[in-house]
C-alpha positions in Angstrom: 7.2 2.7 -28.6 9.8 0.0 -27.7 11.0 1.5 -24.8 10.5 -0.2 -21.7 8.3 1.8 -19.2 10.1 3.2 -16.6 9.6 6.1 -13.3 8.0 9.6 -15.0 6.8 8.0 -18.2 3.1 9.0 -18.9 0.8 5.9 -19.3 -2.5 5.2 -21.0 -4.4 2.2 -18.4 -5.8 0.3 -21.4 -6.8 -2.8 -19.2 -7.3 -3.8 -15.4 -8.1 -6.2 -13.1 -11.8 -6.1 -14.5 -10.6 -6.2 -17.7 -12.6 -4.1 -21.0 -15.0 -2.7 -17.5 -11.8 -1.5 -15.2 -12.8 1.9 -14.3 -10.0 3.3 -15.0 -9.7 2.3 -18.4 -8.3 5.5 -20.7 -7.1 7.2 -17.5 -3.7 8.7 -18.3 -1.0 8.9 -15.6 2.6 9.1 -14.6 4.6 6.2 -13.4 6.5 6.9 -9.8 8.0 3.9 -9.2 8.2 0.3 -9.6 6.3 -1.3 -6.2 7.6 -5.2 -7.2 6.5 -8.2 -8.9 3.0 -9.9 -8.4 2.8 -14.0 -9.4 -0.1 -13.1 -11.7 0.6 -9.7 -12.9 3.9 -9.3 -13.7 5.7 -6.3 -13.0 3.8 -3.4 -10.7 4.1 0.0 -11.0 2.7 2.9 -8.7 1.5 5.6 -10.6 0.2 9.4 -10.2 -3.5 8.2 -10.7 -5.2 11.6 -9.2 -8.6 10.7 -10.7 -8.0 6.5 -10.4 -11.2 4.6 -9.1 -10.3 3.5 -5.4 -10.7 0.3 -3.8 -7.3 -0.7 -2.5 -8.4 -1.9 1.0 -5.8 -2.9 3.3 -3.2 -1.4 1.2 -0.6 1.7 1.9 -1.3 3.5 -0.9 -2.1 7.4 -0.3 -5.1 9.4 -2.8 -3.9 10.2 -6.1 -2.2 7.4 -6.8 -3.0 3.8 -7.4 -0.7 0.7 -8.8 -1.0 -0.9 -12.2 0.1 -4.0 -13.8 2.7 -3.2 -16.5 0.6 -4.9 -19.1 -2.1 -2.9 -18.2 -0.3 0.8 -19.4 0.2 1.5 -22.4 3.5 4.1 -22.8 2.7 7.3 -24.5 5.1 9.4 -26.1 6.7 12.3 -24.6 5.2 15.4 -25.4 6.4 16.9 -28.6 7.7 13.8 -29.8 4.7 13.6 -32.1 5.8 17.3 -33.8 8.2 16.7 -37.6 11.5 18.0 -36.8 11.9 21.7 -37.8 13.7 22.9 -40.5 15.7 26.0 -40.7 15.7 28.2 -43.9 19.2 29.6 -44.7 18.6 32.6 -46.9 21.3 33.0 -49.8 
C-alpha cells in the first residue's frame, strides 16, 4: 500500500520505542488523529490501541488508546480489498 496513513486507517505496530521487544508489536489498531511531529520520530499518530501496553506517564492520553510513531504502523488494507473482483454471468 502507497497510500499515506491517515485518521480511521487500521494499522499493524510493527516496531516501537523498544524496538523488535515493543510490547505492542503485531497489535492492530485504528488511527484517530494525527497528535504532531516529534524531532526523533517523525510524524505521531493517536491510535485506538484498546489492548496497547501502558506506560505513558505524565501524558493526557485516556485507556484504549496510545500514540505511535508513523514508521512504527504499518497500513493494512481495508477490509475486502484483499477479495478478486466478482464477476457477473450473463446467461444467453
Amino acid at each position: 500500500m502507497n497510500e499515506p496513513i491517515k485518521a480511521g486507517d487500521m494499522c499493524e505496530v510493527i516496531d516501537g520505542l523498544k524496538g523488535k521487544e515493543s510490547p505492542n508489536l503485531g497489535l492492530v489498531v485504528k488511527v484517530v488523529a494525527c497528535v504532531g511531529e516529534h524531532s526523533k520520530f517523525g510524524r505521531i499518530w493517536r491510535c485506538d490501541a484498546e489492548f496497547a501496553a501502558r506506560g505513558q506517564p505524565g501524558k493526557d492520553v485516556p485507556g484504549g488508546v496510545a500514540d505511535f510513531a508513523q514508521s512504527w504502523l504499518k497500513k493494512l488494507p481495508p477490509p475486502g480489498a484483499d477479495a478478486p473482483a466478482k464477476r457477473r454471468e450473463v446467461a444467453a
